[in-house]
C-alpha positions as MATLAB code, in Angstrom:
seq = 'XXXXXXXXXXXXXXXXXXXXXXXXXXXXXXXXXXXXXXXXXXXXXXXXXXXXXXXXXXXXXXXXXXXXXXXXXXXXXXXXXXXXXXXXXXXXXXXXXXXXXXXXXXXXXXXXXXXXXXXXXXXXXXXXXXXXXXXXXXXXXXXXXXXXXXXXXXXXXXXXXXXXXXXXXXXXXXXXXXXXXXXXXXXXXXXXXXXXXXXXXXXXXXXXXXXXXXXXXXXXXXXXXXXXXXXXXXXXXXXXXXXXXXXXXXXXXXXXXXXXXXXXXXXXXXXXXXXXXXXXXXXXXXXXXXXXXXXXXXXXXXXXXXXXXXXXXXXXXXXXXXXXXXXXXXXXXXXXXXXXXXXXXXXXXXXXXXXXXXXXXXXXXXXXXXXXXXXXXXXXXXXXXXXXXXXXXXXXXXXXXXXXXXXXXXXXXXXXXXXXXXXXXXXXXXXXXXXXXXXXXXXXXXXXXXXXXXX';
ca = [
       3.603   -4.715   59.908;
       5.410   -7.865   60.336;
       3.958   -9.627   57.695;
       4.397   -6.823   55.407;
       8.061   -7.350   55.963;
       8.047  -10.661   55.583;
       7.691  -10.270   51.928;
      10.513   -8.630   49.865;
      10.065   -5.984   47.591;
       9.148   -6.609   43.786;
      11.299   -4.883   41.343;
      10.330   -2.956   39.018;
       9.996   -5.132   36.096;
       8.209   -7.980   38.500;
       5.529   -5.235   39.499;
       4.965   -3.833   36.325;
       7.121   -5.771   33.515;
       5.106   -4.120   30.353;
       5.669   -0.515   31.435;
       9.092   -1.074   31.855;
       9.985   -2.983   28.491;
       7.971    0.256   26.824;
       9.748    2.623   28.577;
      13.358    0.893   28.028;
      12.632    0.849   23.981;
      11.535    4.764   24.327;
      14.334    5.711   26.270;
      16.615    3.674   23.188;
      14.538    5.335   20.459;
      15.462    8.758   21.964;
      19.216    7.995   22.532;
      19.309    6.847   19.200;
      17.321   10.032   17.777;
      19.899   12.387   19.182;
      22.624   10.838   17.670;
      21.504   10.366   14.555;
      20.433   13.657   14.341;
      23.762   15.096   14.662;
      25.657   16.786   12.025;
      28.462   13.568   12.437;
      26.023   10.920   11.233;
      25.062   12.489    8.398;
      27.450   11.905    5.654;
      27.306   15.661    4.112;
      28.306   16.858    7.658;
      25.017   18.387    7.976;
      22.343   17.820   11.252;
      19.447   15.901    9.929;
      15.883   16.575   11.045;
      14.081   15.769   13.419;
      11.804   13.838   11.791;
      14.125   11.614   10.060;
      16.626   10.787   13.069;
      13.686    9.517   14.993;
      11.872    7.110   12.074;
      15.104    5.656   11.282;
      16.002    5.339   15.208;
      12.536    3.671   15.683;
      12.968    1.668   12.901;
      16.240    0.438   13.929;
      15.667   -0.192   17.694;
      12.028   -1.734   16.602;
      14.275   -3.808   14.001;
      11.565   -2.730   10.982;
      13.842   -1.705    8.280;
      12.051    1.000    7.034;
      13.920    3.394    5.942;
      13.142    7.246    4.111;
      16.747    7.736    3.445;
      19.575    5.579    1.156;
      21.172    3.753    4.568;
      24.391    3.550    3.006;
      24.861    6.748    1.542;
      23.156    9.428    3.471;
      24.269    8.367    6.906;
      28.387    8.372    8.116;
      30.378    6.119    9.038;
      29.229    7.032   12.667;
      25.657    7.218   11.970;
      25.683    3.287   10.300;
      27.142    2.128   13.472;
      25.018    4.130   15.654;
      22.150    2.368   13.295;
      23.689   -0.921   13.758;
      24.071   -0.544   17.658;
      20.211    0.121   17.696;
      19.412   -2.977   15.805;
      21.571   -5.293   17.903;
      20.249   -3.399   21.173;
      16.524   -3.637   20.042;
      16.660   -7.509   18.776;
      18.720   -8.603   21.638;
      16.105   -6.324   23.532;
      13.030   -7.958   22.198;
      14.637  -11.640   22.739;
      15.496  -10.854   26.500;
      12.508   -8.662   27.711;
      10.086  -11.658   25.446;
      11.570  -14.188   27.277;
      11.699  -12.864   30.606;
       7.652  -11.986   30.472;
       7.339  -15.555   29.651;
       9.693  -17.085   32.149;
       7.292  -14.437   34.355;
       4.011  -15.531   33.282;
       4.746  -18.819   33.344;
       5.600  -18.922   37.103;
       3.023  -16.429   37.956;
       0.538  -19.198   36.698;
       1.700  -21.882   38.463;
       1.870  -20.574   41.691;
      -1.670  -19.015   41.507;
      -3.448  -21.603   39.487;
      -1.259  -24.604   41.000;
      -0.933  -26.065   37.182;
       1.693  -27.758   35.827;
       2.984  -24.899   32.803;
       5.745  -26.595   32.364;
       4.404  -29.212   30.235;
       4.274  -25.966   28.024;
       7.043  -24.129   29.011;
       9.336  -26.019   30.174;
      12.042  -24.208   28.052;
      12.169  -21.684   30.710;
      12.131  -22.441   34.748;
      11.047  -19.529   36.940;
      14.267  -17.444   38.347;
      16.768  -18.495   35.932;
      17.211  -14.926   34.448;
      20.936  -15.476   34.075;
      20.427  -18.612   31.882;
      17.856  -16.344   29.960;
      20.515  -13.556   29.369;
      23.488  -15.905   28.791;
      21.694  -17.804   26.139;
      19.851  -15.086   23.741;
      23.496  -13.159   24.022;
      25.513  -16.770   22.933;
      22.877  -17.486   20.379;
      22.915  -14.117   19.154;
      27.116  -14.119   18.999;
      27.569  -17.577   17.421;
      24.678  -16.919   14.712;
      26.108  -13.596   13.702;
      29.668  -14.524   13.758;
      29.015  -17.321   11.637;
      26.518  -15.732    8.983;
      28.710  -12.839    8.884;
      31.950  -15.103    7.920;
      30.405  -16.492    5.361;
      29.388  -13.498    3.909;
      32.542  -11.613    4.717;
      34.450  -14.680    2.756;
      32.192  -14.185   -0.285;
      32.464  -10.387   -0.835;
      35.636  -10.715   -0.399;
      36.299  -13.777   -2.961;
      33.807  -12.977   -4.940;
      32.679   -9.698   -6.055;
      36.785   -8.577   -5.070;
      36.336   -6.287   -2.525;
      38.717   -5.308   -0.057;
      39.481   -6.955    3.000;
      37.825   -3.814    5.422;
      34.797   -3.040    3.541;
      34.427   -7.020    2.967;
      34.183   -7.745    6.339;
      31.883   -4.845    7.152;
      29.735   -5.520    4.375;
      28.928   -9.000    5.916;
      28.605   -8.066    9.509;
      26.340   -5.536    8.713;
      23.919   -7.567    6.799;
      24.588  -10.560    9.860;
      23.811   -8.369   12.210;
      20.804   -6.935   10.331;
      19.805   -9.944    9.046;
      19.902  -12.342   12.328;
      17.758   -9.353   14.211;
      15.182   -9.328   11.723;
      16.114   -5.650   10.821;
      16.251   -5.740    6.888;
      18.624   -2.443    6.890;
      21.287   -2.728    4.159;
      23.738   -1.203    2.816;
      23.025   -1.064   -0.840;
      20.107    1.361   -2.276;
      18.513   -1.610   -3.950;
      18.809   -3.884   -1.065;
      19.933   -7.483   -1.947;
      18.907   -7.429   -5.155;
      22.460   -7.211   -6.713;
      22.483  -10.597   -5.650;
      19.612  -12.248   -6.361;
      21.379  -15.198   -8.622;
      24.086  -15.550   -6.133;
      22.374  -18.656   -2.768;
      26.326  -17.618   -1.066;
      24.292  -14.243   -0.156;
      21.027  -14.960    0.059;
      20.338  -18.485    1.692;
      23.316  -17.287    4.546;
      21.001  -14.294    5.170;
      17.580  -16.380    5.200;
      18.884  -18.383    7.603;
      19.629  -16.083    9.900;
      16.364  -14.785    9.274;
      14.737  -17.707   10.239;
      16.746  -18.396   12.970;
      16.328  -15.077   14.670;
      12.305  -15.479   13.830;
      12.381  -18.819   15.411;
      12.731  -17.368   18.705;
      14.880  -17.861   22.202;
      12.704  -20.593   23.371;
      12.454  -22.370   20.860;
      16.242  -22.207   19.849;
      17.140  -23.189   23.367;
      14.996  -25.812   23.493;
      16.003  -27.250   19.997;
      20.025  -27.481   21.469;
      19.353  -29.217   24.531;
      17.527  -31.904   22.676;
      19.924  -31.602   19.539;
      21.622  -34.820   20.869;
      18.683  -36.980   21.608;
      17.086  -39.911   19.714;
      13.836  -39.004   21.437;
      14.723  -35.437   21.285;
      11.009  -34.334   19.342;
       9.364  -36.307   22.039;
      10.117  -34.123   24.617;
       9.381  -30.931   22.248;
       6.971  -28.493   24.037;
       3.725  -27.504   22.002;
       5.302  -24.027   21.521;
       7.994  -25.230   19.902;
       6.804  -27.967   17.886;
       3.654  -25.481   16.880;
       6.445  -22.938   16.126;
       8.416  -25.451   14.205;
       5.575  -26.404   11.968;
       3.843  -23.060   11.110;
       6.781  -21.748   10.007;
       7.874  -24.348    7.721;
       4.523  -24.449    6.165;
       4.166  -20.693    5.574;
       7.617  -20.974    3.885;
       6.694  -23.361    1.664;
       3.263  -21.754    1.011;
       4.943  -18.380    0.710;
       7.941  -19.857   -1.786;
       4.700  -21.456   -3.949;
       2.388  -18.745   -4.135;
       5.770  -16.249   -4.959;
       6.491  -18.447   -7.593;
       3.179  -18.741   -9.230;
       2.176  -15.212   -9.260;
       5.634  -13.919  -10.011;
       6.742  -16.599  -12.766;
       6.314  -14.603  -16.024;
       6.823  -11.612  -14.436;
       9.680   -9.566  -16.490;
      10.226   -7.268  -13.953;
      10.757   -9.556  -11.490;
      11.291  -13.592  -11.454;
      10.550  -13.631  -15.068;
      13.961  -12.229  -15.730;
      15.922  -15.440  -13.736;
      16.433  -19.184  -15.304;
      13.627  -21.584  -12.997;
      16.442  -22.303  -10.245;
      17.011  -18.867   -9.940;
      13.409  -18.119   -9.791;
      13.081  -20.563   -6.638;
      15.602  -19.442   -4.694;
      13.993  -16.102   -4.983;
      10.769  -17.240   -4.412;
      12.059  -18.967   -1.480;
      13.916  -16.105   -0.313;
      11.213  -13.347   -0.487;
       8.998  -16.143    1.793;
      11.816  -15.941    4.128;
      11.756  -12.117    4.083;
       8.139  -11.500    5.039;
       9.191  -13.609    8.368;
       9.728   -9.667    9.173;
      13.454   -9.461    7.413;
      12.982   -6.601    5.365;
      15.244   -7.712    2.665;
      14.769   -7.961   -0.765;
      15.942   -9.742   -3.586;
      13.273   -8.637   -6.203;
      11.937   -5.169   -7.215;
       9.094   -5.116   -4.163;
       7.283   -2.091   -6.461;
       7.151   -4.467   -9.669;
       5.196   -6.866   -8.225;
       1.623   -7.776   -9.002;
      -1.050   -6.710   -6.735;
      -1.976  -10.255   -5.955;
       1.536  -10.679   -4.868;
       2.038   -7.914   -2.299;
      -1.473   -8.582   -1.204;
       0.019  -12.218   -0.126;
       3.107  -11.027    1.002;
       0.733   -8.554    3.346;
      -0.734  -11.636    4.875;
       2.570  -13.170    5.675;
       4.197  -10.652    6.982;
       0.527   -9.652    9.178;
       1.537  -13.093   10.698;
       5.225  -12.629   10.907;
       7.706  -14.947   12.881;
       7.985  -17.050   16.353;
       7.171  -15.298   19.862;
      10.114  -14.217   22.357;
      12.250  -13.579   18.851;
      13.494  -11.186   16.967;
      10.677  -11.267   14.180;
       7.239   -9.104   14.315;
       3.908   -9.930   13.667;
       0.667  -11.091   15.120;
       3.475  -14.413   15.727;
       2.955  -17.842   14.222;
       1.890  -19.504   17.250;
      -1.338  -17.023   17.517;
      -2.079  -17.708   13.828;
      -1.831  -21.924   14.719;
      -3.777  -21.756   17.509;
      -6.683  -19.850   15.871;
      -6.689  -21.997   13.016;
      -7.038  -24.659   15.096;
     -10.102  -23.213   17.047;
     -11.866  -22.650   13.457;
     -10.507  -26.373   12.384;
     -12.246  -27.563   16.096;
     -15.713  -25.455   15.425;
     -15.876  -26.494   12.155;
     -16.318  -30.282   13.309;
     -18.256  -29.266   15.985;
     -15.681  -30.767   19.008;
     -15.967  -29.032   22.343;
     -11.865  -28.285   22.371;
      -9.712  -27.277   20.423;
      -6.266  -29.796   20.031;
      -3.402  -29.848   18.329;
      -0.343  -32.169   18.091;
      -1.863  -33.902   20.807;
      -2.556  -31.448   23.486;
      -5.781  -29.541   23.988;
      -5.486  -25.814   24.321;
      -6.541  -23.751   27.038;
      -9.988  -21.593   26.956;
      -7.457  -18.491   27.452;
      -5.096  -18.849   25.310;
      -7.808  -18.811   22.325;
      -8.757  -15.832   24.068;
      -5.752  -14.125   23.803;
      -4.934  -14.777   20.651;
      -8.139  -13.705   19.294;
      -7.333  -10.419   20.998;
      -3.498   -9.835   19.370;
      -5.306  -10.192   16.489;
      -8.194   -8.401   16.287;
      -6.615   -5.325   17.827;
      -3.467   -5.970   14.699;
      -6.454   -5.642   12.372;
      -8.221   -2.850   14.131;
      -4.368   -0.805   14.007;
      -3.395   -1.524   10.495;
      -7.459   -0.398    8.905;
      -7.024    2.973   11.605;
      -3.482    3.613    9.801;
      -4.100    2.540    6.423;
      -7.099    4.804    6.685;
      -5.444    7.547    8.063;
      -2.864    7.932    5.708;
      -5.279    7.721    2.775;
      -7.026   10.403    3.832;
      -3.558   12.717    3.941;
      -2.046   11.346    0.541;
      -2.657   10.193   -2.963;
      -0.925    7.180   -3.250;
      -2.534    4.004   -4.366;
      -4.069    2.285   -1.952;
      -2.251   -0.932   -2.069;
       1.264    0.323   -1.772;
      -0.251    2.433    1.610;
      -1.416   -0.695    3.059;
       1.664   -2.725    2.169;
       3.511   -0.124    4.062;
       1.455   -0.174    7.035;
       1.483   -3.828    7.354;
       5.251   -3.521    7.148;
       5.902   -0.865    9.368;
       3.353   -2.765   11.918;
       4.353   -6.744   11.411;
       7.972   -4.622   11.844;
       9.228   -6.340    8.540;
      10.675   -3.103    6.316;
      10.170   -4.327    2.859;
       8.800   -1.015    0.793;
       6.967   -0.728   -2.421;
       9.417    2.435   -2.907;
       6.905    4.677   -1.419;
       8.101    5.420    2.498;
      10.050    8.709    1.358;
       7.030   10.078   -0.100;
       4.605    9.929    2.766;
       4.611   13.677    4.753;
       5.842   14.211    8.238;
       2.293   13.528    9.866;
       2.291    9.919    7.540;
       6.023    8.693    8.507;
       5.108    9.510   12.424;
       2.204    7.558   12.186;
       4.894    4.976   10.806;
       7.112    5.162   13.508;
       3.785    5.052   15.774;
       3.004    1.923   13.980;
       6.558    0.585   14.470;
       6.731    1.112   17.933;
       3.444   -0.715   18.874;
       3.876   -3.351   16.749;
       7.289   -4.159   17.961;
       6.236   -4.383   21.691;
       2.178   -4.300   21.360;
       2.268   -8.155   21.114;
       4.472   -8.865   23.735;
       3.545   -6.475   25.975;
      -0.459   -7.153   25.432;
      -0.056  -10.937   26.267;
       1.819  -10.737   29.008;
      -0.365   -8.365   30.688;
      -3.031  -10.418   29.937;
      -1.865  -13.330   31.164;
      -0.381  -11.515   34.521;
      -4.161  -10.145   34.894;
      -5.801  -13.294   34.587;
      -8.545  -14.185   37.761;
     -10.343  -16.675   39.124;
     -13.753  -16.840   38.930;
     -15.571  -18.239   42.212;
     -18.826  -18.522   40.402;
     -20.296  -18.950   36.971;
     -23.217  -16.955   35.380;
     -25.944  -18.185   33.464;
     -24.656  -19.246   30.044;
     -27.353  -17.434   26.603;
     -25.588  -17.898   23.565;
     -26.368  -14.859   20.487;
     -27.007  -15.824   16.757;
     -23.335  -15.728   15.093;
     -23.428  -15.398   11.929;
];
């Protein structure tokens, strides 16, 4: 009895941290359900169903973008901010809860395993939840306030609008933008300003900045005024760091190429036009959900590319979706490792460990398994091509939002299985790795080792 007491009491999210991020984002999806689905948000006065409130709710709180009605001209004046409540309460969310299974796992490892983690994650010391909290709500408030000044200043010098809507116009899209969410307020997105960098690089970098992720932002200002700041990077950040600048530039290329003579889409712009756009749409697939190009003009070579980078989406602990950047990196190293038959895997001068391959192989096989089940499913209850259903389903999964135009048309059964999707790719990752990690065991012996023909 006395040694019972001798320990304190875990809380809740120490004893069981994955149940309780899931069930915080459900009770949030609910909440925001039942308001939008009252006959205020709507902007005809009437309730809207059931079925609608809760996609767009999900959408919003998973910070997807996905939307089956016009944003800014179905919903009030009540029901945008109720939308743009969810999106700052679901990316804020995401960054917090992300970064507090980390901070958890982290410590959990060291004091079972008695390894030094923080060689690797040293951008978060076990306990210091307050830091945690205090620095994704200061990053979040500086990045926002600044995006959304520039864009307030440009509306409002600009295209002439007033004052009021000027500086709601750019909040909203700050906001939106910074959490990854992709919900605007125009029917055709961004695309209004597609020769104008004022709007679109502000709103990219946001983008990448919120995709990025906590730990990695942290970690990038408390070096910031080093000489031998990259030195002391961790592997997750410099891994982070270097992904995503190479998918960006892959993703701005390949855009480019495919989309060049396209009329309906970068074929239209002079060449610097056409790589801004190309840069931007790369940006987007981060798990934005903007747009500055016709998404449903594309060719099919270009939305099957755009597929792939949004499957792969942004940094870990952030406010971006996706199988993460740092799972893609780490398996590409593995193949780059097998393929010249060395024993580890290493990278950037570290050599990975056996379960962190593991893990990542996992996220990503089960992402495949999920977006096939969908994309099959909702085949089998529609007629619409197949490319535009699995564009959607990689979307609504990698939580990005960008639409080939066809998210209306799916039927009740198709945009649950949607929301469905939205909901476990939002926290599936995150929730899946951290319960692996917490989970993981020592084995006190080894069994025989038989290897089966691969291949």
């Amino acid at each position: 009895m006395a040694e019972r007491s001798a320990h304190p009491r875990r809380s809740l999210f120490t004893a069981h941290p994955a149940r309780t991020v899931v069930l915080a984002f459900a009770v949030a999806v609910a909440l925001g359900t039942g308001l939008l689905a009252l006959p205020v948000a709507a902007e005809d006065g009437t309730a809207t169903g059931l079925v609608t409130a809760l996609f767009t709710s999900t959408s919003a709180v998973c910070v997807t973008g996905l939307a089956v009605v016009d944003t800014g001209t179905y919903w009030s004046g009540f029901g945008e901010g109720v939308i743009l409540a969810l999106i700052q309460v679901g990316g804020f969310g995401i960054m917090t809860m992300a970064s507090l299974l980390a901070l958890l796992v982290s410590g959990k490892l060291r004091l079972r395993l008695q390894l030094t983690a923080q060689a690797e994650t040293k951008s978060l010391d076990i306990g210091d939840v307050r830091r945690v909290l205090l620095g994704v709500a200061g990053t979040t408030l500086i990045v926002e306030l600044a995006v959304g000044a520039v864009l307030s200043l440009r509306f409002r010098f600009g295209y002439g609008t007033s004052i009021g809507e000027a500086v709601y116009l750019g909040y909203f899209h700050a906001v939106s933008a910074f959490n990854n969410a992709g919900f605007g307020l125009h029917a055709d997105s961004l695309t209004r300003y597609a020769q104008d960098p004022w709007v679109t690089l502000p709103v990219a970098a946001a983008v990448i900045l919120g995709g990025l992720g906590f730990p990695v932002l942290l970690e990038l200002l408390r070096h910031r005024h080093r000489t031998t700041g990259r030195r002391n990077w961790t592997l997750h950040t410099r891994l982070t760091l270097v992904t995503t600048v190479v998918l960006l530039a892959v993703g701005t290329l390949l855009t480019c190429l495919l989309e060049w003579t396209n009329p309906a889409t970068l074929g239209a712009h002079e060449w610097p036009e056409k790589l801004l756009n190309g840069f931007f749409h790369s940006a987007m697939t981060r798990t934005a959900g903007f747009n500055s190009l016709d998404i449903g003009a594309m060719h099919a070579s270009t939305l099957l590319m755009t597929c792939m980078l949004m499957f792969v989406g942004g940094g870990s602990a952030g406010t971006a979706g996706g199988i993460k950047v740092t799972t893609f990196a780490v398996l590409a190293v593995a193949i780059i490792a097998e393929v010249r038959g060395e024993p580890n895997s290493t990278v950037l001068g570290r050599r990975l460990a056996p379960h962190s391959l593991r893990q990542a192989l996992t996220v990503v096989l089960l992402g495949v398994g999920l977006v096939m089940a969908a994309t099959l499913a909702l085949l089998s209850m529609t007629s619409l091509p197949l490319d535009g259903v699995l564009f959607e389903v990689v979307s609504a999964f990698a939580t990005v939002g960008l639409s080939t135009g066809i998210t209306a048309d799916f039927p009740d059964a198709g945009q649950l299985i949607l929301v469905l999707l939205m909901f476990i790719g939002r926290l599936g990752p995150v929730t899946l790795v951290s319960a692996l990690a917490l989970r993981e065991r020592v084995r006190r012996y080894e069994l025989p080792e038989e290897r089966p023909v691969i291949g």
